[in-house]
TORSEVO-45928 format. One record per atom (N, C-alpha, C): z, y negated, x; residue in three letters; residue number from 1. Coordinates in steps of 0.05 Angstrom, whole numbers. Layout:
# residues N
+--------+--------+--------+------+------+
:     pz :     py :     px : resn : resi :
+--------+--------+--------+------+------+
:      Z :      Y :      X :  ala :  NUM :
...
+--------+--------+--------+------+------+
# end
This chain:
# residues 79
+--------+--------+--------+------+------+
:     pz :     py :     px : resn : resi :
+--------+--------+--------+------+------+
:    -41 :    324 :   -423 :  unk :    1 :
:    -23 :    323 :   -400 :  unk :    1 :
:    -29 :    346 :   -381 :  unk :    1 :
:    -31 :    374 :   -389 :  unk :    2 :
:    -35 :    391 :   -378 :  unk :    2 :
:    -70 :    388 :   -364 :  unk :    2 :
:    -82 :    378 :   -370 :  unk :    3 :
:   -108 :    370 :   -357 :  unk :    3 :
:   -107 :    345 :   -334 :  unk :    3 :
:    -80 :    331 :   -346 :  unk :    4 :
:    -83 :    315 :   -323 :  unk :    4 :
:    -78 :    324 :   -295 :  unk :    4 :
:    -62 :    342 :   -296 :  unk :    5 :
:    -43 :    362 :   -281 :  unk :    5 :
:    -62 :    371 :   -266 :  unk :    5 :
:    -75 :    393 :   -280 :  unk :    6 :
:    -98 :    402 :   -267 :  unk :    6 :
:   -120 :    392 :   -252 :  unk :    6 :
:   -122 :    370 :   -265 :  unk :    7 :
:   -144 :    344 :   -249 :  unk :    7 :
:   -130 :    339 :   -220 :  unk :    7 :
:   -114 :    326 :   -228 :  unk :    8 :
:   -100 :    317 :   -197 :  unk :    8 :
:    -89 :    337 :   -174 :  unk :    8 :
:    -88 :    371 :   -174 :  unk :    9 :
:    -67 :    383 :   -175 :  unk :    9 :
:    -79 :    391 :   -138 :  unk :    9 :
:   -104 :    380 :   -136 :  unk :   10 :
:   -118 :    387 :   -107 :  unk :   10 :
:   -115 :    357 :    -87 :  unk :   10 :
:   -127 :    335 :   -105 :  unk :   11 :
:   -108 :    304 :    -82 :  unk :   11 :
:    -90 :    314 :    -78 :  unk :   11 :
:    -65 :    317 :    -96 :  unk :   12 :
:    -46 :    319 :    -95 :  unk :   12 :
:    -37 :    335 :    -70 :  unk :   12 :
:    -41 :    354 :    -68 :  unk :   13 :
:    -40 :    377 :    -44 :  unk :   13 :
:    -47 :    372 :    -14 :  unk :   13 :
:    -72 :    355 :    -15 :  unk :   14 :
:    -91 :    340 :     -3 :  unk :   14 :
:    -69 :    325 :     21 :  unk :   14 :
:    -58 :    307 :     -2 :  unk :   15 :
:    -40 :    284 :      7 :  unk :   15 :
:    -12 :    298 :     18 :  unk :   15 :
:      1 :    317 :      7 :  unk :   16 :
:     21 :    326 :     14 :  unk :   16 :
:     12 :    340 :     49 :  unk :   16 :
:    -12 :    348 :     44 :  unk :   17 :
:    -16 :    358 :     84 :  unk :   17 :
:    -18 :    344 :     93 :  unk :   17 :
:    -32 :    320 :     89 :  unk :   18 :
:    -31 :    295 :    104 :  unk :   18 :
:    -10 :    288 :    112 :  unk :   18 :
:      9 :    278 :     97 :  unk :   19 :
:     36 :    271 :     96 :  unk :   19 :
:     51 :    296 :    120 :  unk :   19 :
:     54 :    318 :    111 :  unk :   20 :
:     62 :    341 :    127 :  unk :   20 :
:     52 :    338 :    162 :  unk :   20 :
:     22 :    331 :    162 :  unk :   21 :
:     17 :    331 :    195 :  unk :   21 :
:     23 :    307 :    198 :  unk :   21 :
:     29 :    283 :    192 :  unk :   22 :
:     41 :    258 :    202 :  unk :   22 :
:     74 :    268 :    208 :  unk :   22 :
:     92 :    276 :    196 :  unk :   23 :
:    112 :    284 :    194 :  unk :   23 :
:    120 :    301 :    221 :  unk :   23 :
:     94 :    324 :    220 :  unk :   24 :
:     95 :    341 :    248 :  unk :   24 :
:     90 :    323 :    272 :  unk :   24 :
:     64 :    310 :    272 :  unk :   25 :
:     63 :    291 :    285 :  unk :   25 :
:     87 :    269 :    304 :  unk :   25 :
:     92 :    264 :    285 :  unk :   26 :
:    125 :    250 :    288 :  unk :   26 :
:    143 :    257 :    309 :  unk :   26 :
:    153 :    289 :    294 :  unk :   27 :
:    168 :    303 :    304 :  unk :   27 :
:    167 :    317 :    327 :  unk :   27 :
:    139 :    334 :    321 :  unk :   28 :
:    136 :    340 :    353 :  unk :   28 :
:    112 :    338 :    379 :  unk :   28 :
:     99 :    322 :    372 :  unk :   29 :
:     80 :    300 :    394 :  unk :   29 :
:     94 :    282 :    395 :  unk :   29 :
:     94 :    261 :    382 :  unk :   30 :
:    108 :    238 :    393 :  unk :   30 :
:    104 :    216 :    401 :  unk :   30 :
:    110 :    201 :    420 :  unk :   31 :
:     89 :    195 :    437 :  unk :   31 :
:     84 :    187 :    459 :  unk :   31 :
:     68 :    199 :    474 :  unk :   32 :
:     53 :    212 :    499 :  unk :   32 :
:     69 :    201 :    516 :  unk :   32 :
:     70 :    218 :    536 :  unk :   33 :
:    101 :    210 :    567 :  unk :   33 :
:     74 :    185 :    577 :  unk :   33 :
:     84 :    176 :    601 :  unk :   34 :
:     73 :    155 :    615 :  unk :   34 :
:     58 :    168 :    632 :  unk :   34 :
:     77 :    186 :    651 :  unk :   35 :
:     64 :    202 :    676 :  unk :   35 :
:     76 :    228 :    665 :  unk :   35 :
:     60 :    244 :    649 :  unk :   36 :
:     69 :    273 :    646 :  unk :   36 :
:     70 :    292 :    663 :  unk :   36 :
:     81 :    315 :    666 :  unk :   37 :
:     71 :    336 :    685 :  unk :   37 :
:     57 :    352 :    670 :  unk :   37 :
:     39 :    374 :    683 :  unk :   38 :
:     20 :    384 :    668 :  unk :   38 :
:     34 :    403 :    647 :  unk :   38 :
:     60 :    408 :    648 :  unk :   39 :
:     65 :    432 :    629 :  unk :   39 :
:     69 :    412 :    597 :  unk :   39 :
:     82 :    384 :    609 :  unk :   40 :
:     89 :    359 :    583 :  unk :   40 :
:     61 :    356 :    577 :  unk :   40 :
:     35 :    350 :    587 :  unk :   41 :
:     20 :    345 :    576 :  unk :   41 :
:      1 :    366 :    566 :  unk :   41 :
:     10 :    393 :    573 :  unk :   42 :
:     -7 :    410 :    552 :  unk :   42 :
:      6 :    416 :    541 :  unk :   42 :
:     34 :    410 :    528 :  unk :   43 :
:     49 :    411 :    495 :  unk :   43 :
:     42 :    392 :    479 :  unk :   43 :
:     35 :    366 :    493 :  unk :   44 :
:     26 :    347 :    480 :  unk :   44 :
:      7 :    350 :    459 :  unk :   44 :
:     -9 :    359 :    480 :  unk :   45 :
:    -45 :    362 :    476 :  unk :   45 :
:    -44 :    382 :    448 :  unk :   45 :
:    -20 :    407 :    449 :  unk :   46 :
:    -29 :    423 :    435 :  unk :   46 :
:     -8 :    421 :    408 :  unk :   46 :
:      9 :    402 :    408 :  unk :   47 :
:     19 :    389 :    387 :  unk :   47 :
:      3 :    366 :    367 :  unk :   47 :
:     -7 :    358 :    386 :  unk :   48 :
:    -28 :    334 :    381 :  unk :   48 :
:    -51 :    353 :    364 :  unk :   48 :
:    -59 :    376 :    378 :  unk :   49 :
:    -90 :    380 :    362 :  unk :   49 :
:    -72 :    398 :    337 :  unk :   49 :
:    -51 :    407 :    338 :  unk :   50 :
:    -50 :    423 :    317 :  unk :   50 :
:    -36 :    395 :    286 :  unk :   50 :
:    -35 :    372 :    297 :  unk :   51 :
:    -27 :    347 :    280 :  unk :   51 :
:    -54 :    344 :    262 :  unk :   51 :
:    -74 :    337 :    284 :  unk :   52 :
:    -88 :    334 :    273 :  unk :   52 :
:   -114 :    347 :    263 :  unk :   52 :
:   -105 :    375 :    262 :  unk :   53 :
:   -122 :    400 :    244 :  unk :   53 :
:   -114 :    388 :    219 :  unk :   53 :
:    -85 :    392 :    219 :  unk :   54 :
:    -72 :    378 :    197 :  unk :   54 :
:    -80 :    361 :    173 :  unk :   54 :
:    -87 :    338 :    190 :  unk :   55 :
:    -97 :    316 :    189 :  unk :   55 :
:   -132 :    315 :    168 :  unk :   55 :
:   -143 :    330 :    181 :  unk :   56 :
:   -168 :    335 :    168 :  unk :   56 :
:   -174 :    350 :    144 :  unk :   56 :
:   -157 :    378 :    151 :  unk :   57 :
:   -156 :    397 :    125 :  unk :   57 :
:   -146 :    377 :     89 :  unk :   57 :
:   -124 :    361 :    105 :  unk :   58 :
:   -115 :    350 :     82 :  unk :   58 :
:   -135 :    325 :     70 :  unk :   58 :
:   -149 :    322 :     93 :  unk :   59 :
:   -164 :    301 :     81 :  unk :   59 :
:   -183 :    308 :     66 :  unk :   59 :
:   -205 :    335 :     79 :  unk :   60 :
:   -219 :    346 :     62 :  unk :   60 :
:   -213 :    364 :     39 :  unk :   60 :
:   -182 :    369 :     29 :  unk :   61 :
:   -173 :    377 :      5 :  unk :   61 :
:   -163 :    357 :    -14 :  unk :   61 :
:   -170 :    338 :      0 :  unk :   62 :
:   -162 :    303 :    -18 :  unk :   62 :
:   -194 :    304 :    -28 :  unk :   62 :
:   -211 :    297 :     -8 :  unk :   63 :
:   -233 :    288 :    -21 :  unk :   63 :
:   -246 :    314 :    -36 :  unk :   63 :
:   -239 :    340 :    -35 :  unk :   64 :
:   -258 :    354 :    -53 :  unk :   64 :
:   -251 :    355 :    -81 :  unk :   64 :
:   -224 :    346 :    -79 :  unk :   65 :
:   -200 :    345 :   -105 :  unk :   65 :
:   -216 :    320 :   -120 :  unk :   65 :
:   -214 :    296 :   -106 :  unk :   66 :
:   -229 :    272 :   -124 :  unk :   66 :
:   -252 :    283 :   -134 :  unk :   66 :
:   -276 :    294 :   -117 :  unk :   67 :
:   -300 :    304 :   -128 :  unk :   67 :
:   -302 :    321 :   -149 :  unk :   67 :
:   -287 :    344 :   -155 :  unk :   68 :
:   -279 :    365 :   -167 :  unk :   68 :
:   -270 :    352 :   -190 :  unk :   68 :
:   -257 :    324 :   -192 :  unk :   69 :
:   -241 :    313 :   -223 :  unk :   69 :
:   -266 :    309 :   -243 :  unk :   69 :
:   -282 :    305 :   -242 :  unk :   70 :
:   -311 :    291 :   -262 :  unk :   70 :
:   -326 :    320 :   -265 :  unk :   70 :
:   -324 :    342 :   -254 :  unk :   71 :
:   -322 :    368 :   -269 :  unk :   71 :
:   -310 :    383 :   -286 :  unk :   71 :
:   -288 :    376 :   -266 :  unk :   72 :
:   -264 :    391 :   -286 :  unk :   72 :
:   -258 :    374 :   -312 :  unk :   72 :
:   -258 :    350 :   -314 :  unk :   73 :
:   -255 :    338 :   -342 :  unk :   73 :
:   -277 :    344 :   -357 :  unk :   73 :
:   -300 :    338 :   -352 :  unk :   74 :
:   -335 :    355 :   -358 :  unk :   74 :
:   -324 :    380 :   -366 :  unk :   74 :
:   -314 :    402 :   -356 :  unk :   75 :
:   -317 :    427 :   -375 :  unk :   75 :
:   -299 :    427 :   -387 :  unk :   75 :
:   -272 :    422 :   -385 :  unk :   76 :
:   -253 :    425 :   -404 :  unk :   76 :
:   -257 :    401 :   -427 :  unk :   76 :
:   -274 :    382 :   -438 :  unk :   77 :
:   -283 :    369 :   -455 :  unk :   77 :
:   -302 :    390 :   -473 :  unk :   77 :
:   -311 :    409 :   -457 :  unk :   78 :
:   -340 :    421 :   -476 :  unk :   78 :
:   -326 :    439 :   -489 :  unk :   78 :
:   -297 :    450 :   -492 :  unk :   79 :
:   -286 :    466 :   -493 :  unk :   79 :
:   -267 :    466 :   -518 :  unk :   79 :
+--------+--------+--------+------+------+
# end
C-alpha cells in the first residue's frame, strides 16, 4: 500500500494543478468581455497566461509521475 502511495503520489499532484488552474481559470479570467477596454483586456490576458502556466506545469508533473511509476516499482522490487 505504501508503494502504491508513492507510485501515484506525483499524477496525483499533477492532476490536483490541473484541476487548481481550471478552477483559477474559472474564477478569475472567465470569459473574455466582447469589446474590452485595454485595462479589461490586459487582466484578461494576464489571468489567462497565468491559468495556463498552470495548466502545463500540471500536465508535465502528470506525465513525469506516469513515467517515473515503472522505476519506482523497478527499484523498490530489487529491494
Amino acid at each position: 500500500m505504501k508503494r502504491l502511495l508513492k507510485a501515484l503520489a506525483a499524477p496525483g499532484i499533477g492532476m490536483l494543478i490541473v484541476m487548481s488552474g481550471f478552477v483559477y481559470d474559472v474564477v478569475f479570467a472567465g470569459i473574455p468581455y466582447q469589446d474590452p477596454t485595454p485595462e479589461l483586456q490586459a487582466r484578461y490576458d494576464f489571468h489567462s497566461a497565468v491559468a495556463g502556466s498552470l495548466y502545463t506545469t500540471g500536465g508535465v508533473v502528470f506525465l513525469l509521475g506516469l513515467v517515473a511509476i515503472p522505476f519506482l516499482s523497478r527499484s523498490q522490487s530489487r529491494q
